[in-house]
C-alpha positions in Angstrom: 43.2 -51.7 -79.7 44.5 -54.1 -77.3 46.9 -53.9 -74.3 50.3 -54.5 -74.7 52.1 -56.9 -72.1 54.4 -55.5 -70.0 57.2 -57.5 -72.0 55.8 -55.5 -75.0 55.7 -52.3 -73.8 59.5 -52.9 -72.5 60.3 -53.8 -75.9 58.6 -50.9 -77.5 60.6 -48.5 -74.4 63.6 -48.9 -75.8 62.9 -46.9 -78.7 62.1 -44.1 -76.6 65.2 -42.5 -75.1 64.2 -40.8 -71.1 60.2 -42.6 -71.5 59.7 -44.7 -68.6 57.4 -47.1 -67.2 55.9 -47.3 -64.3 53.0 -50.0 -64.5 50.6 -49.3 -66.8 51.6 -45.4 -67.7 54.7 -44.1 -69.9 56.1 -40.8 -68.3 59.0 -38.3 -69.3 59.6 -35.0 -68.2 60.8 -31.7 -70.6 63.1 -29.5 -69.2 62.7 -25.7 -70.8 64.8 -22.3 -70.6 61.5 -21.2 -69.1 58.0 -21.2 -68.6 56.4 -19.3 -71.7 58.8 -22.4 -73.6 57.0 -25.0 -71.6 53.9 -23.4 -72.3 54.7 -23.0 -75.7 55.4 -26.8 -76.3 52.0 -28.3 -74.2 50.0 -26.4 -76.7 51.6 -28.0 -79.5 51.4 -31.1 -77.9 47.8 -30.1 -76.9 47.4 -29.7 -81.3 48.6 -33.3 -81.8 47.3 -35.0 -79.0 43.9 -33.4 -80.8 44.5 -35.0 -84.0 45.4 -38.2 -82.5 42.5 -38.5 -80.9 44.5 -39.1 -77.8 45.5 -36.9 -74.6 48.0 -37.0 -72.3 48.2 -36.5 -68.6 50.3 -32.9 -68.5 51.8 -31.3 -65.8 53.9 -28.0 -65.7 55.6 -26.9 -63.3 57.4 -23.6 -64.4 60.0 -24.9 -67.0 59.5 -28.7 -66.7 56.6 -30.5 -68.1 56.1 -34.2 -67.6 53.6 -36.0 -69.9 52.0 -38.8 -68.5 50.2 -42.0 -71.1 47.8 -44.6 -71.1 45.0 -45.8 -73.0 42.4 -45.6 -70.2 39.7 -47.5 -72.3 42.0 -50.3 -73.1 42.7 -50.6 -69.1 47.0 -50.2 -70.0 49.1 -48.9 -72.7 48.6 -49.6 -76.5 50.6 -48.8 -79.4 48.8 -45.1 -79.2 50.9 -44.6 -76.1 54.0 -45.2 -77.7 52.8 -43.6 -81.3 52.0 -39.9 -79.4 55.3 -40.4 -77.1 57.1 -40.6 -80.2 55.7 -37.8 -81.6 55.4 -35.2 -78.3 59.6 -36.1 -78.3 60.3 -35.3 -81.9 58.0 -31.8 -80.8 60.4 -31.6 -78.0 63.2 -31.9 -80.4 62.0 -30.2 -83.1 61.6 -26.7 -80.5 64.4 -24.4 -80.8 63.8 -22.8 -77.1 64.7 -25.8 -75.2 67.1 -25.2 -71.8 
């Protein structure tokens, strides 16, 4: 799968509310009522990421996680980047224990 420009991965952006770019990595950060809900919500990205055949960098920190993508094989982002964002944010909005 080939890298996307940075015009293209711009363009794709904007179909992601709160993603951002910063070179070649997509980042947003999820804001929970706590940590057991932040937990909660990295394993079910953890279960999709799985399926996908593609991981994101995670970090939590108590009720905020911030997932972190790029296709490290491809050298930048790739539609995968954007095709798991889209889906850890309808996980985010699909979790009834958000703060």
């Amino acid at each position: 799968m080939p890298s996307l420009t940075a015009k293209q991965a711009d363009r794709r952006l904007k179909a992601l509310p709160l993603w951002a770019r910063r070179a070649k990595v997509i980042h947003r950060t999820f804001v929970f009522g706590g940590f057991e809900d932040a937990v909660a919500f990295v394993n079910r990205v953890a279960r999709a990421a799985e399926r996908s055949d593609h991981h994101p960098d995670i970090n939590i920190r108590w009720n905020k996680v911030t997932l972190a993508l790029s296709t490290h094989s491809e050298g930048g982002l790739t539609a995968k980047d954007f095709s798991m964002a889209l889906r850890c944010s309808a996980l985010f909005s699909g979790h009834s224990g958000r703060g």
